[in-house]
C-alpha positions in Angstrom: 28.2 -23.8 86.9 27.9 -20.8 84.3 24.9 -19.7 82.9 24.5 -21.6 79.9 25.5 -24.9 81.6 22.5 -24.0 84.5 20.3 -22.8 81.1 21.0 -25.8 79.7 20.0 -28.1 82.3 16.6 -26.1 83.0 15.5 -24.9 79.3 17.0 -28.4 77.2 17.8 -31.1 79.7 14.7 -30.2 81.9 11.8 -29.5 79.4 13.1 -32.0 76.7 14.0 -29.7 74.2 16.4 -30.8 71.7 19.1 -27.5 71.0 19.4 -28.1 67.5 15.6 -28.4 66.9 15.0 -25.6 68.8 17.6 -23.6 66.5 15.9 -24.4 63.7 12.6 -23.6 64.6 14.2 -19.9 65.6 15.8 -19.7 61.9 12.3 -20.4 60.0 10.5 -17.9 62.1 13.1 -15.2 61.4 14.1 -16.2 58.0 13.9 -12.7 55.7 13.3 -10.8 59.1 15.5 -8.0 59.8 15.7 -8.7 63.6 14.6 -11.3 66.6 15.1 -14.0 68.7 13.2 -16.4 71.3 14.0 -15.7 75.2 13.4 -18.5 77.6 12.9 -17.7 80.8 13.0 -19.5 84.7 12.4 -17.5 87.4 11.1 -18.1 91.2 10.4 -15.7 93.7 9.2 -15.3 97.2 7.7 -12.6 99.5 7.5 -12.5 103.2 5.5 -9.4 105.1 5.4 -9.1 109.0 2.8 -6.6 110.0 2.6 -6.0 113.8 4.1 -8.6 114.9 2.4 -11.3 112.9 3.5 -13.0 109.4 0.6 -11.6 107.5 1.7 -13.2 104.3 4.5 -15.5 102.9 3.9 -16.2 99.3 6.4 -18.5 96.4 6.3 -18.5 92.9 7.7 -20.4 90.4 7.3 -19.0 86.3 8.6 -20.4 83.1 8.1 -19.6 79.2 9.7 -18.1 75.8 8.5 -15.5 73.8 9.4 -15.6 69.9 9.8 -11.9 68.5 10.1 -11.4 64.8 11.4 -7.5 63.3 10.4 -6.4 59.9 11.1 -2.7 59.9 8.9 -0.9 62.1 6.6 -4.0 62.8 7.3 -6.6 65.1 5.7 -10.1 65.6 5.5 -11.4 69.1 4.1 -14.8 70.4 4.9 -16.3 73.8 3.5 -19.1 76.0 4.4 -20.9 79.1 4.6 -24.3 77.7 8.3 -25.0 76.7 7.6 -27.4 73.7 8.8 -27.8 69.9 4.7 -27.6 69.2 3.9 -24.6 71.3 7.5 -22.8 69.7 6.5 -23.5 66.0 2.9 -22.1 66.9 4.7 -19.2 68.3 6.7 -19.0 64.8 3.9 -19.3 62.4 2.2 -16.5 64.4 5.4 -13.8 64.3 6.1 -14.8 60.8 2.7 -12.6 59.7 5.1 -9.5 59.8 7.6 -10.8 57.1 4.6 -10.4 54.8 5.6 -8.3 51.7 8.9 -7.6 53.3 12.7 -8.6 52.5 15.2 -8.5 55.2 18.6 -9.3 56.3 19.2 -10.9 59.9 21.1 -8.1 61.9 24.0 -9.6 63.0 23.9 -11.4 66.9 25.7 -9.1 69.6 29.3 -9.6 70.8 28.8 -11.1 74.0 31.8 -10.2 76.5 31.9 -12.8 79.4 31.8 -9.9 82.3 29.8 -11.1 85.1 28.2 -8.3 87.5 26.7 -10.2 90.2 26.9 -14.0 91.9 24.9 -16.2 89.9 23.7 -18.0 93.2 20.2 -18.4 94.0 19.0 -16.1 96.8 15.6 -18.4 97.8 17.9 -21.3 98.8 20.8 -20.1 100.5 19.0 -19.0 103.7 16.3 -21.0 105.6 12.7 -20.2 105.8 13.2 -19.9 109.5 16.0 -17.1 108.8 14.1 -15.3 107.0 10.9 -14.9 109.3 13.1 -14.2 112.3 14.9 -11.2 110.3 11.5 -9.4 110.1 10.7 -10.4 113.6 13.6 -8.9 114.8 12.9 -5.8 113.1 9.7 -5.7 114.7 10.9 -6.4 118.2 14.1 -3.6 117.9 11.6 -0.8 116.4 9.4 -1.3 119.4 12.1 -1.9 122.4 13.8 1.8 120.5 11.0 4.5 120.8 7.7 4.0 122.8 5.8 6.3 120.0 6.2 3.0 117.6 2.3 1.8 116.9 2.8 0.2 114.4 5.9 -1.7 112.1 5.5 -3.2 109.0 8.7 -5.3 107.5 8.7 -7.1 104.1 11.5 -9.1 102.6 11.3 -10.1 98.9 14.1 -12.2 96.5 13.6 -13.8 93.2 16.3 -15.5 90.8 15.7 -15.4 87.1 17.2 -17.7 84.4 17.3 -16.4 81.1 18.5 -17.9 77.5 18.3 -15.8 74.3 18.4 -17.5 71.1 19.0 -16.2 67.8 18.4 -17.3 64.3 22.0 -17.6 63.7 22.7 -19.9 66.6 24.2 -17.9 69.0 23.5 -18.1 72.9 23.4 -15.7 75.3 22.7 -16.5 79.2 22.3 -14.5 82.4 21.7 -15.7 86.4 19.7 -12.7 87.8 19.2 -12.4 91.7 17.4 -9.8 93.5 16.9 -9.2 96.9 14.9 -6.4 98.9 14.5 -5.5 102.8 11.1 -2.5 103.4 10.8 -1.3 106.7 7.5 0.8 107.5 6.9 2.5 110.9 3.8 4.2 112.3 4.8 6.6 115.3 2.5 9.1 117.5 2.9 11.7 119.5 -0.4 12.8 121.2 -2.7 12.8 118.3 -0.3 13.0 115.5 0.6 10.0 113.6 3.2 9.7 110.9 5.0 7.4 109.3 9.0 6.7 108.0 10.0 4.2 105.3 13.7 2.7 104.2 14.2 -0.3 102.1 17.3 -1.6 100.3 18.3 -4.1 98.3 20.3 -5.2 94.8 21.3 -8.3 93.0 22.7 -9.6 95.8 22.1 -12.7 98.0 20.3 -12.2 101.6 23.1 -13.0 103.6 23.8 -8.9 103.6 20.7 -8.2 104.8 20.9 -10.8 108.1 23.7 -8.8 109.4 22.5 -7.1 112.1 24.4 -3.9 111.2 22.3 -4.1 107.8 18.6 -4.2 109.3 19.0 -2.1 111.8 20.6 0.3 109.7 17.0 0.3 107.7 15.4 0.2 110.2 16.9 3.5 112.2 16.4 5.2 108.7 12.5 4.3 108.6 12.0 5.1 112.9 14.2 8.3 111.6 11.8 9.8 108.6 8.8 8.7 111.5 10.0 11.2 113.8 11.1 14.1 111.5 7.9 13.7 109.7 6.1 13.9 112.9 7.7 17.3 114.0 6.7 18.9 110.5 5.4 22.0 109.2 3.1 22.9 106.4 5.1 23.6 102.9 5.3 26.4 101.6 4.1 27.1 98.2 5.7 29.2 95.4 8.5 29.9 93.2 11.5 29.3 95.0 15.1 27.5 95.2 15.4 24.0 95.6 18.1 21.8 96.9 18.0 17.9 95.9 19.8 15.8 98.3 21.7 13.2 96.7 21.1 9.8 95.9 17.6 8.9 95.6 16.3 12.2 94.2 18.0 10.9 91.3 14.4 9.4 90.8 13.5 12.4 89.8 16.5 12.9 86.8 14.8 9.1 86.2 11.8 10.2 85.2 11.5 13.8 83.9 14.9 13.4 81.9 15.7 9.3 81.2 12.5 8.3 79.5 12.8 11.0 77.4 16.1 10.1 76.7 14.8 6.5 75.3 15.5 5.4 71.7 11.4 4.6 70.9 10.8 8.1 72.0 13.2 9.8 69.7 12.3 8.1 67.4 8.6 8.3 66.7 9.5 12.3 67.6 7.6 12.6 70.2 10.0 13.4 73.0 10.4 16.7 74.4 14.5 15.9 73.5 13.6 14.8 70.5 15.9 16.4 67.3 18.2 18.0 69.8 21.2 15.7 69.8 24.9 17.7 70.1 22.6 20.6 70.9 22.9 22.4 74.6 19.9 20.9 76.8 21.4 21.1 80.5 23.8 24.0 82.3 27.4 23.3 82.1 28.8 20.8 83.8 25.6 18.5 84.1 26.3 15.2 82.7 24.0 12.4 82.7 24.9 8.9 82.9 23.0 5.2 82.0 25.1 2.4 83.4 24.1 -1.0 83.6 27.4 -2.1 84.5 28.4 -1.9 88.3 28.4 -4.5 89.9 25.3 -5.7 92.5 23.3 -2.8 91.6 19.6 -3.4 91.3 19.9 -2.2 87.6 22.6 -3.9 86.8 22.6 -6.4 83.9 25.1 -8.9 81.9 23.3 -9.1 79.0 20.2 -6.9 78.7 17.0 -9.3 77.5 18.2 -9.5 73.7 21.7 -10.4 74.7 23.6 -7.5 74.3 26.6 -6.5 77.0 25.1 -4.2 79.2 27.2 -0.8 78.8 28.3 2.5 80.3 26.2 5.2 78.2 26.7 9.1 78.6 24.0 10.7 77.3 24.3 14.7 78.4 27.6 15.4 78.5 28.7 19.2 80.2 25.1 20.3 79.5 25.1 18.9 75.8 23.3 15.5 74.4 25.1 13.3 73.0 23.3 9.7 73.1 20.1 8.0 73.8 19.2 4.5 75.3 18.9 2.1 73.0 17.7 -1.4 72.3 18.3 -3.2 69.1 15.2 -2.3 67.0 14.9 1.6 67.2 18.9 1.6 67.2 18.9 0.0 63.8 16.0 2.2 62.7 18.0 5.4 64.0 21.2 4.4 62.5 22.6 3.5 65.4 24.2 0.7 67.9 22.5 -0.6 70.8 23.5 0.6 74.0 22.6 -2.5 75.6 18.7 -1.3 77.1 16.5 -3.9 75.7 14.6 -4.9 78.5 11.4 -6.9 79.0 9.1 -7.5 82.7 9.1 -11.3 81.8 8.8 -13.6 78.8 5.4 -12.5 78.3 6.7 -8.9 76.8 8.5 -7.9 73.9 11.7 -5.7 74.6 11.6 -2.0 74.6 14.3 0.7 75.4 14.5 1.0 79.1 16.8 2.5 81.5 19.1 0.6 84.1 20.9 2.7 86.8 20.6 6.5 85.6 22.4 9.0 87.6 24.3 12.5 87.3 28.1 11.9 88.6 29.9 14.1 91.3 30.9 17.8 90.4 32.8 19.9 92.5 31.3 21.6 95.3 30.9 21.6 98.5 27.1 20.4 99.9 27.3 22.7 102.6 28.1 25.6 100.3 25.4 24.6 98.1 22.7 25.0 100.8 24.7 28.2 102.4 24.6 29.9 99.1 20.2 29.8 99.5 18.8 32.1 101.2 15.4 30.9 101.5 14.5 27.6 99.7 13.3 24.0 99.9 16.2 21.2 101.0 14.4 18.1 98.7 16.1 14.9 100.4 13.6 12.1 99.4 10.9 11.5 97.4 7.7 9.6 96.7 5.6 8.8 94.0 5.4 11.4 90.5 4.1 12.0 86.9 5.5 13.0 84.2 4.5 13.1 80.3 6.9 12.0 78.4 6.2 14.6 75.6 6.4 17.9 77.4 9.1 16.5 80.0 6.2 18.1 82.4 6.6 16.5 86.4 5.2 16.4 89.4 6.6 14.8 92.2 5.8 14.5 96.0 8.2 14.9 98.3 8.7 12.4 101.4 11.2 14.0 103.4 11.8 17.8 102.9 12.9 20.8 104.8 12.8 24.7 104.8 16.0 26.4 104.3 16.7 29.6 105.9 19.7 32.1 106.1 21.4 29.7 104.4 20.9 26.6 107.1 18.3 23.4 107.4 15.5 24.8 109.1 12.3 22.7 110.0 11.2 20.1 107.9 8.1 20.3 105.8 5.1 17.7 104.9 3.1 17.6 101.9 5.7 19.7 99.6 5.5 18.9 95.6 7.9 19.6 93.2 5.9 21.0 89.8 8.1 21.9 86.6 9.5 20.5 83.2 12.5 18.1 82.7 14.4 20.0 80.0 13.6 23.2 81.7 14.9 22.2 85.2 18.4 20.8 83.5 19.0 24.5 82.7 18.6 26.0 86.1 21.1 23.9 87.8 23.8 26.1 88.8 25.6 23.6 91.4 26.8 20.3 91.2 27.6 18.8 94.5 30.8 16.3 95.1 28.6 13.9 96.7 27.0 12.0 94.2 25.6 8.6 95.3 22.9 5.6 94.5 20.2 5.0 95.8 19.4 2.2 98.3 18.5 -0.3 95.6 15.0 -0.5 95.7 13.4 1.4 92.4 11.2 -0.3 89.7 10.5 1.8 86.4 7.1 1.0 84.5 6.6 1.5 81.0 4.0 0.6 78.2 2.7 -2.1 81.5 5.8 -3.8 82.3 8.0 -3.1 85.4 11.9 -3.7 85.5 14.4 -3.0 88.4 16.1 0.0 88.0 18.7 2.2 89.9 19.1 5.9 90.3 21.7 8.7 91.4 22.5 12.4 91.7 25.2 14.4 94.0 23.1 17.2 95.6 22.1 20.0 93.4 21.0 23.5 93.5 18.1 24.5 90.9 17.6 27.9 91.0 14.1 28.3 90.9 11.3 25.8 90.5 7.5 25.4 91.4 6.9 24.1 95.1 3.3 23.1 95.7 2.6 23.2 99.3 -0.1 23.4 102.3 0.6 27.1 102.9 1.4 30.1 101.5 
């Protein structure tokens, strides 16, 4: 079935809504907005955690509700509830209509919806048997323990959730999307004499969990978690300082996420209060960086059809060789901007209005060698995962901690390194780049941004890079 026949069934058939009445309800609340729509919204979702051996927790959810948003200019009008009802709607539309007040608008006009699906529209929960599902993590479990004898302790959680969604506009127009999302977290605990450390690996995407039964696929996780155990266990203290730094590829994208994407954001740029702000077609990154929003491949965690007003999720180049040339966008601060939207409004559940937000960020490949990169260091940190960071949005300031590090020397991997932090400024660290690696690659598919208190799934990316001097905070000096 396609998404509006499934939407139909759930949101009309289901709940006893009539269509047309519903459409009409949407037209009076938006009538001499500029902008707006009601976005239903089915999801379920289930979580299953193994710790030691044990199922320490196996939890199911089921949500439903619409939220009504009304645009008048800068002001928007937002009511939601989880009753699906023509009464609890035309509350919801007598309460968004307040912002209309001394105000004279024309209805935007509805996106152009393009019929490109980007993952299977099956639901992950009922494809695979509760059974299945506790054996997987068992498994896990049972192979850490039977690989290394220094495993204390294993902790294995496996998470999926399947989200209908329906956006309706004033005009009449539809727009549908089938959303599954499936994650796999392997934790490990390992000692060696009084030592303890730990390792961590999870991966996922909107995928169903048949690709994470495969054998091949779990262990795979798990090595990678037993892995960063041991490494981390034969660690020495970081050192501290100016210096060179190497980002590996893939995850450490997270970190071109957060110091550079959210300031990238249309609401940002907008209110001025972004440390990019006013800067478009200027130079803000060495040549050759280019820097990439695309909510378009296909499976990826960030991945969307239709973002959550119903616009086409798109391909979006935003530094481009070292110079800006777009921001993300969602429908509001695109219109307010003069521009289109780029497909980025995005909402945590029914319960939240949109707001610009990124989907899978990255930097694409350039043209060197990895190995040369790190040759061409003499003495640096090798940056290959991280953890969590902050960063303020206004000054582009960061910090971030790293989770798996080493020291380079002569121009090789030396030891690794525990309890390294990265300390600098987003803008500023796009100008010391100096090499672009021809490795670039995504991340596992297991990141969720939060902004203004909602969380989304997102995805991130990067080939290896050399920055040629940033602020390592360490353990020694």
């Amino acid at each position: 079935m396609t998404a509006l026949a499934v939407t139909d069934e759930l949101f009309f058939q289901r709940a006893g809504l009539d269509q047309g009445r519903v459409e009409r309800i949407v037209a009076d609340a938006l009538a001499g907005t500029d902008d707006g729509e009601m976005f239903l919204e089915y999801g379920l979702s289930e979580s299953l955690v193994l710790d030691d051996g044990r199922l320490k927790s196996a939890a199911f959810d089921t949500t439903q509700g619409f939220g009504l948003r009304a645009v008048a200019g800068e002001a928007t009008g937002y009511s939601h509830a989880s009753e699906l009802s023509e009464d609890a709607m035309r509350r919801a539309g007598a309460t968004v209509q307040a912002v209309r007040a001394g105000h004279s608008g024309s209805l935007a006009e509805a996106p152009v919806g393009t019929n490109v699906g980007l993952y299977t529209e099956d639901n992950p929960l009922t494809g695979v048997p509760f059974e299945a599902k506790v054996k997987l993590l068992g498994d896990i479990d049972a192979y850490l323990r039977a690989k290394d004898d220094r495993v204390r302790q294993v902790m294995a959680s496996l998470s999926g959730s399947w989200q209908a969604v329906r956006i309706v506009r004033a005009d009449g127009t539809h727009a549908a999307d089938l959303r599954p999302l499936v994650r796999l977290n392997v934790s490990v605990v390992a000692q060696d004499g009084e030592r303890m450390e730990t390792g961590s690996y999870g991966t996922g995407g909107r995928v169903a969990y048949a690709s994470h039964l495969e054998p091949e696929a779990w262990r795979g996780a798990a090595d990678e978690a037993l892995r960063q155990a041991m490494i981390n266990l034969e660690s020495v203290p970081a050192p501290a300082g100016e210096q060179a730094v190497v980002l590996g590829p893939g995850w450490p994208g997270i970190l071109l996420h957060e110091a550079i994407g959210h300031g990238l954001e249309g609401d940002f740029n907008r209110k001025k209060t972004s440390a990019f702000s006013g800067l478009m077609g200027e130079r803000v990154a060495s040549p050759g960086v280019t820097v990439v929003d695309d909510g378009t491949i296909h499976d990826r965690r960030g991945s969307l059809t239709v973002d959550d007003e119903g616009t086409p999720a798109q391909n979006t180049t935003l530094i481009e060789d070292g110079i800006l040339v777009g921001y993300i966008q969602d429908r509001m601060n695109a219109r307010l901007m003069g521009a289109a939207s780029t497909g980025n409004g995005r909402r945590q559940s029914f319960a939240h209005a949109p707001i610009p937000r990124m989907t899978n960020t990255y930097m694409p490949a350039g043209k060197d060698d990895p190995a040369e990169i790190l040759a061409s260091v003499k003495n640096g940190l090798y940056a290959v995962s991280f953890g969590g960071g902050q960063v303020d949005i206004t000054s582009g300031k960061f910090v971030f901690t790293c989770t798996e590090a080493y020291l380079i020397e002569d121009g090789k991997v030396g030891p690794a390194v525990k309890g390294a932090t990265l300390i600098g400024s987003g803008p500023d660290v796009l100008t010391k780049v100096s090499m672009i690696g021809n490795d670039m690659a995504l991340d596992p598919g297991v990141g969720t941004c939060g902004k203004d208190g909602q969380g989304v799934p997102v995805g991130v990316g990067q080939p290896t890079l050399k920055v040629d001097s940033l602020t390592v905070g360490g353990t020694a000096v």
